[in-house]
C-alpha positions as CSV (number, residue, x, y, z in Angstrom):
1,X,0.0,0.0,0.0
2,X,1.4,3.6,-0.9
3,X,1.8,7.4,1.5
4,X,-0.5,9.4,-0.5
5,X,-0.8,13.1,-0.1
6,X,-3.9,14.6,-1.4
7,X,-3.7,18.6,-2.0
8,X,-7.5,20.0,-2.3
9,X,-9.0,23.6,-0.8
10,X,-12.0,21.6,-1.0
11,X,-13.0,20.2,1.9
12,X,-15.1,17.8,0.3
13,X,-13.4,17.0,-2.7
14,X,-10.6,15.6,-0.2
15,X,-12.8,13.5,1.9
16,X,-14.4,12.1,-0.9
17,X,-10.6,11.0,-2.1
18,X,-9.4,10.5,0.9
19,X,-12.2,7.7,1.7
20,X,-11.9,5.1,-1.1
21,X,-8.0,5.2,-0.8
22,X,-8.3,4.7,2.8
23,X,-10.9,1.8,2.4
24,X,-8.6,0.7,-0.4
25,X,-6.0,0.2,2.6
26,X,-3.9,3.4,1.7
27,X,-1.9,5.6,4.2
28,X,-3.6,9.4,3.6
29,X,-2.8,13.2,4.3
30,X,-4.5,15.8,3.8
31,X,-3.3,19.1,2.6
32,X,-5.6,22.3,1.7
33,X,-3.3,24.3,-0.1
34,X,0.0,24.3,-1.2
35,X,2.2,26.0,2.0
36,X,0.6,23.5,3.9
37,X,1.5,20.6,1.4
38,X,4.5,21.6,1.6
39,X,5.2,21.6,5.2
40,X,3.7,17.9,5.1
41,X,6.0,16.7,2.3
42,X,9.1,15.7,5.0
43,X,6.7,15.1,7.9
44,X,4.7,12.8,5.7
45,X,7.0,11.6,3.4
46,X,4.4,10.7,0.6
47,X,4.8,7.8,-1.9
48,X,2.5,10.0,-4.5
49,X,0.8,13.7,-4.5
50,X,-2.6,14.2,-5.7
51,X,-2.7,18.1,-6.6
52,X,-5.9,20.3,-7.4
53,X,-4.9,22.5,-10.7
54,X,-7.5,25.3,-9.6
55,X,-7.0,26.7,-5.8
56,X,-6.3,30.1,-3.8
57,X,-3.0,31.4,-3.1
58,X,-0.8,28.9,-4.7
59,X,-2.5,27.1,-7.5
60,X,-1.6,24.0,-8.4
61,X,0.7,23.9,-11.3
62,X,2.8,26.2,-9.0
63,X,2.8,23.5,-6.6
64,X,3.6,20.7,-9.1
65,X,6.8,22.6,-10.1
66,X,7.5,23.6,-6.5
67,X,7.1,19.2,-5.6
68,X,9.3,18.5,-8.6
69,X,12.0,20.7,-8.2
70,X,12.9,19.4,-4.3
71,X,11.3,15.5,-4.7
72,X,11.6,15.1,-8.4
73,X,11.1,11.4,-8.1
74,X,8.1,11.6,-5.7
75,X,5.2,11.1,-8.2
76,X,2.3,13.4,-8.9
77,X,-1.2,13.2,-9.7
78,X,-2.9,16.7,-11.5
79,X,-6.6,16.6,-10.2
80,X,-8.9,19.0,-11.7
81,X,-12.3,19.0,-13.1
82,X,-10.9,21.1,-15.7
83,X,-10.5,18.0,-18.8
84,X,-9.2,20.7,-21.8
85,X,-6.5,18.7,-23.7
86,X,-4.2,22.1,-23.2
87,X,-4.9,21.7,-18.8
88,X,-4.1,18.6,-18.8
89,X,-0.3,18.9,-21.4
90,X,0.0,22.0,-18.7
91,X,-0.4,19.6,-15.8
92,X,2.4,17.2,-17.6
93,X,4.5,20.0,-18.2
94,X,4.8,20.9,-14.7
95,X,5.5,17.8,-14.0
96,X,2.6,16.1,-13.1
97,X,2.9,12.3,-14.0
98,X,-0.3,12.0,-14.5
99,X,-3.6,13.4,-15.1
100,X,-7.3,12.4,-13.2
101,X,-10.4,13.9,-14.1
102,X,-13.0,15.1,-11.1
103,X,-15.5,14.3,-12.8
104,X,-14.4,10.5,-12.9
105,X,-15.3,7.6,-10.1
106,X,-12.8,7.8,-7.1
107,X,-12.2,4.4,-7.7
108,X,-10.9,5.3,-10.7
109,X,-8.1,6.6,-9.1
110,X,-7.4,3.2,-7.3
111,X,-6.6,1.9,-11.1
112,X,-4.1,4.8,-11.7
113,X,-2.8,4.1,-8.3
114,X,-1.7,0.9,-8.8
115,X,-0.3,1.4,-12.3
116,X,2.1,4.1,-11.3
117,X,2.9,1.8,-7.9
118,X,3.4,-1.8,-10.4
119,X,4.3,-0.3,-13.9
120,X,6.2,3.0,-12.8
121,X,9.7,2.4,-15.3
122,X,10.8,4.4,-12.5
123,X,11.1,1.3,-9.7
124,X,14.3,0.2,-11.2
125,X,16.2,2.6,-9.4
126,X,16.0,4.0,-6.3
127,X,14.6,7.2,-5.3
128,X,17.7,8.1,-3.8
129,X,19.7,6.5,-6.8
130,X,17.5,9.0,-9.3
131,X,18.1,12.0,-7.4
132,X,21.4,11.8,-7.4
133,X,21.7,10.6,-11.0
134,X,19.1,14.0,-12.3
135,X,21.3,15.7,-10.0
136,X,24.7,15.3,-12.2
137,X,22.5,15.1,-15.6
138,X,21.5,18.6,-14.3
139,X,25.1,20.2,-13.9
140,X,25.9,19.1,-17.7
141,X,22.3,20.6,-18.5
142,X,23.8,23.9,-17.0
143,X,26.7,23.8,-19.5
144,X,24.6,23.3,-22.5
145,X,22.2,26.3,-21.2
146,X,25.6,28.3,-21.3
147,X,26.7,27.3,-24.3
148,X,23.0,27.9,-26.1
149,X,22.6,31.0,-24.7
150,X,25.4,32.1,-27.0
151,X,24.3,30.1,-30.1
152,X,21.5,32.2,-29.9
153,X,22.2,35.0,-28.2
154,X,18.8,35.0,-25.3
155,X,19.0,33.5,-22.3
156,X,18.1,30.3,-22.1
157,X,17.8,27.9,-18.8
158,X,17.9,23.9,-19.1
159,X,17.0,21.7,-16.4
160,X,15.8,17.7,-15.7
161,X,13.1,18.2,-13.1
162,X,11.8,14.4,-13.7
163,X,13.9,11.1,-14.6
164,X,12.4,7.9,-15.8
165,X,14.1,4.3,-16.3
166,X,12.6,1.3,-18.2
167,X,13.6,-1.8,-20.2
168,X,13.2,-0.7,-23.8
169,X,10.0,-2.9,-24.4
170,X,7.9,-0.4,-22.4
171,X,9.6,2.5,-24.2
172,X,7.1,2.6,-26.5
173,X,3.9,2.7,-24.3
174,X,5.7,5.6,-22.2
175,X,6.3,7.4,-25.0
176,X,2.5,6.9,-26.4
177,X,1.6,8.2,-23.3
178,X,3.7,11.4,-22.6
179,X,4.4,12.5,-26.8
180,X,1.2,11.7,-29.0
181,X,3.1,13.5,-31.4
182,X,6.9,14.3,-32.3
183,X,8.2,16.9,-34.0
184,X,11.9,16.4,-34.5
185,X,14.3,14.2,-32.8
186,X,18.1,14.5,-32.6
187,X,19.9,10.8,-32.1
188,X,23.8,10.3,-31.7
189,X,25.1,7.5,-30.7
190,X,28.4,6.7,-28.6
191,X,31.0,4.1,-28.0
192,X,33.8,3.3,-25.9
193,X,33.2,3.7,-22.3
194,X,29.6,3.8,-22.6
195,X,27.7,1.6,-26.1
196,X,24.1,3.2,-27.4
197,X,22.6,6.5,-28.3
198,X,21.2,9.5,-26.8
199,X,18.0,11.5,-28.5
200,X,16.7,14.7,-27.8
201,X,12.7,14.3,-28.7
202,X,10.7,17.8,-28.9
203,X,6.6,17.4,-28.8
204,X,5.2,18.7,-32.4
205,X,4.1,22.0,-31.0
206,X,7.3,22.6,-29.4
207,X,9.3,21.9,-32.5
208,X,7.0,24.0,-34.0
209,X,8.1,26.3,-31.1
210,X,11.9,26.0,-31.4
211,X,12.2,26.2,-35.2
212,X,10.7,29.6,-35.0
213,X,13.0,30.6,-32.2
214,X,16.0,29.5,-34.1
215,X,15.0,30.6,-37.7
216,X,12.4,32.8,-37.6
217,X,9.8,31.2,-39.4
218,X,6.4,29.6,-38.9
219,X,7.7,26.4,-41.3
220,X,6.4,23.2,-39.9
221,X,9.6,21.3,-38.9
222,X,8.5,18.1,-41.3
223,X,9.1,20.9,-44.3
224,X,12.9,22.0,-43.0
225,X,15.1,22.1,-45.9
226,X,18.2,20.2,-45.0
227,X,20.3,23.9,-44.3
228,X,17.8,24.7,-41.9
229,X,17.7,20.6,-40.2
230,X,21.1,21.4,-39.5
231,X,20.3,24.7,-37.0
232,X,18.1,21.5,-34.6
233,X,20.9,19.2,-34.7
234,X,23.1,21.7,-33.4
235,X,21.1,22.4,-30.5
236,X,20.7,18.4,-30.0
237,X,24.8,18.1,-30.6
238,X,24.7,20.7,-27.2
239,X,22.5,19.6,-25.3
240,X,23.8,15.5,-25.8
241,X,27.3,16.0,-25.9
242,X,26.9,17.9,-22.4
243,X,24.7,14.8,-21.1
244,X,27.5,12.7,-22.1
245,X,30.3,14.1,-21.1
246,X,29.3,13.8,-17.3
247,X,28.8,10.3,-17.8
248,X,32.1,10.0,-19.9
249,X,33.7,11.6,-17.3
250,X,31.9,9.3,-14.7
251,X,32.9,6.2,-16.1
252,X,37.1,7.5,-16.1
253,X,36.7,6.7,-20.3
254,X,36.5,8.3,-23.5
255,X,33.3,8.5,-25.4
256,X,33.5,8.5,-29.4
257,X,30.2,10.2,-30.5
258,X,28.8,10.2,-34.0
259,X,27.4,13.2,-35.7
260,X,23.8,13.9,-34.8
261,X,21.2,12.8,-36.8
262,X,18.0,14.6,-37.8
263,X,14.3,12.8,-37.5
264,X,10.9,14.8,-38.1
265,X,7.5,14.0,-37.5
266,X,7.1,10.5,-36.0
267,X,4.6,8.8,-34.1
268,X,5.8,6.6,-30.6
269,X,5.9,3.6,-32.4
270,X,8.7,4.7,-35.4
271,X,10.4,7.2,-32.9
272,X,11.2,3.7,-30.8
273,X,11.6,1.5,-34.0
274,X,14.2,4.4,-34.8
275,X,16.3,4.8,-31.4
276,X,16.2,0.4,-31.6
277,X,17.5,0.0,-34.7
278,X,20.3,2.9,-34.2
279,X,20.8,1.3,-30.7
280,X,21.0,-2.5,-31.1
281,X,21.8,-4.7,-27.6
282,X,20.6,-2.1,-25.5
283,X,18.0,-3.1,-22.8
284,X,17.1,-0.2,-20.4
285,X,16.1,3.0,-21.5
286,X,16.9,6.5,-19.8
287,X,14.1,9.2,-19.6
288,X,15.0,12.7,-18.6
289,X,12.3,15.3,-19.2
290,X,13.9,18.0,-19.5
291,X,12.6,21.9,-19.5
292,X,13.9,24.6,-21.6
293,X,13.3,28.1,-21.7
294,X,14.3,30.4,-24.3
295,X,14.1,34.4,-23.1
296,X,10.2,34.2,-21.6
297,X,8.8,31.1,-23.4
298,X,9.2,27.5,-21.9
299,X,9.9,24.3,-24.0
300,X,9.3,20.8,-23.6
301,X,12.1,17.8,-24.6
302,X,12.9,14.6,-23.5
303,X,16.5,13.3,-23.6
304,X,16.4,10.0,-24.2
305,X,20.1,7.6,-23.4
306,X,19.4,4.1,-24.1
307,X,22.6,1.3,-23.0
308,X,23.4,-2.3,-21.9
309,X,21.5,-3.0,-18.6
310,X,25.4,-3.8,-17.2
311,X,26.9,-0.9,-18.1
312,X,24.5,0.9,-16.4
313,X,24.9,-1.2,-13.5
314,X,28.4,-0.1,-14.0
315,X,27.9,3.5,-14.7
316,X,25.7,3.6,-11.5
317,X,28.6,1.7,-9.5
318,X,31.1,4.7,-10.9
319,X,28.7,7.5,-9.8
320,X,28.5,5.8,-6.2
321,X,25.2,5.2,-7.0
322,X,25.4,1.1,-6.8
């Protein structure tokens, strides 16, 4: 059975909650507001956050990002009665893991429960293990923001609030889930110390986003001549070769990197076909979701490494993470 915090200013939309997980065995606390969930967060020590999107003071995408950025691995639930397809990639954005409707059964939420507690990619590593490893994946992601910030001459900030790990197979029905649609995807692969590939995987509309950032057009990224493919795999050489590096460094070898690659407009299934058949003997899977802002306007991307299951057993052994 799992700690679950459930965040509500509504009395009665907690109670309601908070009654089929308790009959369902669950541990509960009860938060009505974000200060207060806050203060309960080491007190508690929740397995999972249910969060209200709409409430006084500090709403709750302010709270999800406030939960992510101290217990990135702690998982979180967005809760609103509000079921716009734009609320909702909000909600994901923040960080929310996933999304339940008010307007569904509570027991529903049982169901979503159990999959995040049985299926979460994440339970292959610790919660200690993945806080330390989004920890150093973020000081590389600093560097890149440096180094991006004078490619294009704004400001840009670049950090891994969330970290997922899997076995390839269930790459594809994470992906399904989190990226109906991608825009462009930057793959290189490495070899030496480390064996696989890396891929930075933009969402359609934030392609859409980035291309006009970088080139100043409205072109749909799937209609990029191949000059103008070559501004994306820049940012993706970056961003990867920064990622890298750390883990080159970590593992006390040299890593030989190929040039990057350029993919555009794929659905989950060819995206995964893709970063297999580029990655062959490679059986765990690395999600980082990754946020990047650009001036005033904040981006979505996944950075994707994909390796042997024993070298990253190794890799985690090097980083004192084993």
């Amino acid at each position: 059975m799992a700690r679950i915090l459930i965040v509500d200013d509504s009395a009665f939309a907690r109670s309601r909650l908070a009654q089929v997980l308790r009959k369902a065995g669950h541990q509960v606390a009860e938060a009505d507001g974000g200060a207060a969930a806050l203060a309960l967060m080491e007190e508690f020590r929740p397995d999972l956050v249910t969060v209200d999107l709409l409430m006084p003071e500090m709403d709750g995408m302010e709270l999800i990002g406030r939960l992510k950025e101290r217990w990135p691995q702690i998982p979180v639930v967005a809760v609103s009665a509000d079921v716009q397809r734009s609320s909702q990639e909000e909600a994901l954005a923040a960080g929310a893991l996933a999304f339940f409707s008010k307007t569904g059964r509570p027991e529903e939420l049982l169901d979503l429960i159990k999959t995040i507690k049985e299926e979460s990619p994440s339970r292959l590593l610790s919660l200690m293990q993945q806080d330390a490893f989004t920890e150093i994946i973020n000081l590389a992601m600093g560097q890149a923001a440096a180094a991006l910030s004078s490619l294009m001459d704004k400001p840009v900030r670049l950090k891994v609030p969330q970290m997922e790990v899997m076995e390839v197979e269930a790459l594809e029905g994470y992906l399904d889930g989190m990226i109906p649609a991608v825009g462009a995807v930057i793959l290189q692969r490495f070899s030496g110390a480390l064996n696989g590939s890396g891929s930075l995987v933009l969402p359609q509309d934030h392609a859409l986003t980035l291309v006009r950032l970088l080139l100043g057009t409205q072109k749909d990224p799937g209609r990029l001549s191949s000059a103008e493919q070559t501004v994306l795999a820049e940012v993706g050489n970056i961003v990867l070769n920064s990622a890298l590096a750390v883990l080159g460094d970590r593992m006390e070898g040299r890593l030989n990197i190929s040039l990057p690659l350029v993919f555009l407009t794929l659905n989950s299934r060819s995206l995964t076909e893709m970063i297999l058949r580029q990655t062959k003997d490679s059986e765990q899977a690395i999600v980082l979701l990754s946020r990047l802002t650009i001036g005033h306007i904040d981006l979505l991307c996944y950075l994707i490494l994909v390796l042997p299951r024993k070298q990253l057993q190794v890799l985690l052994y090097k980083m004192g993470l084993e």
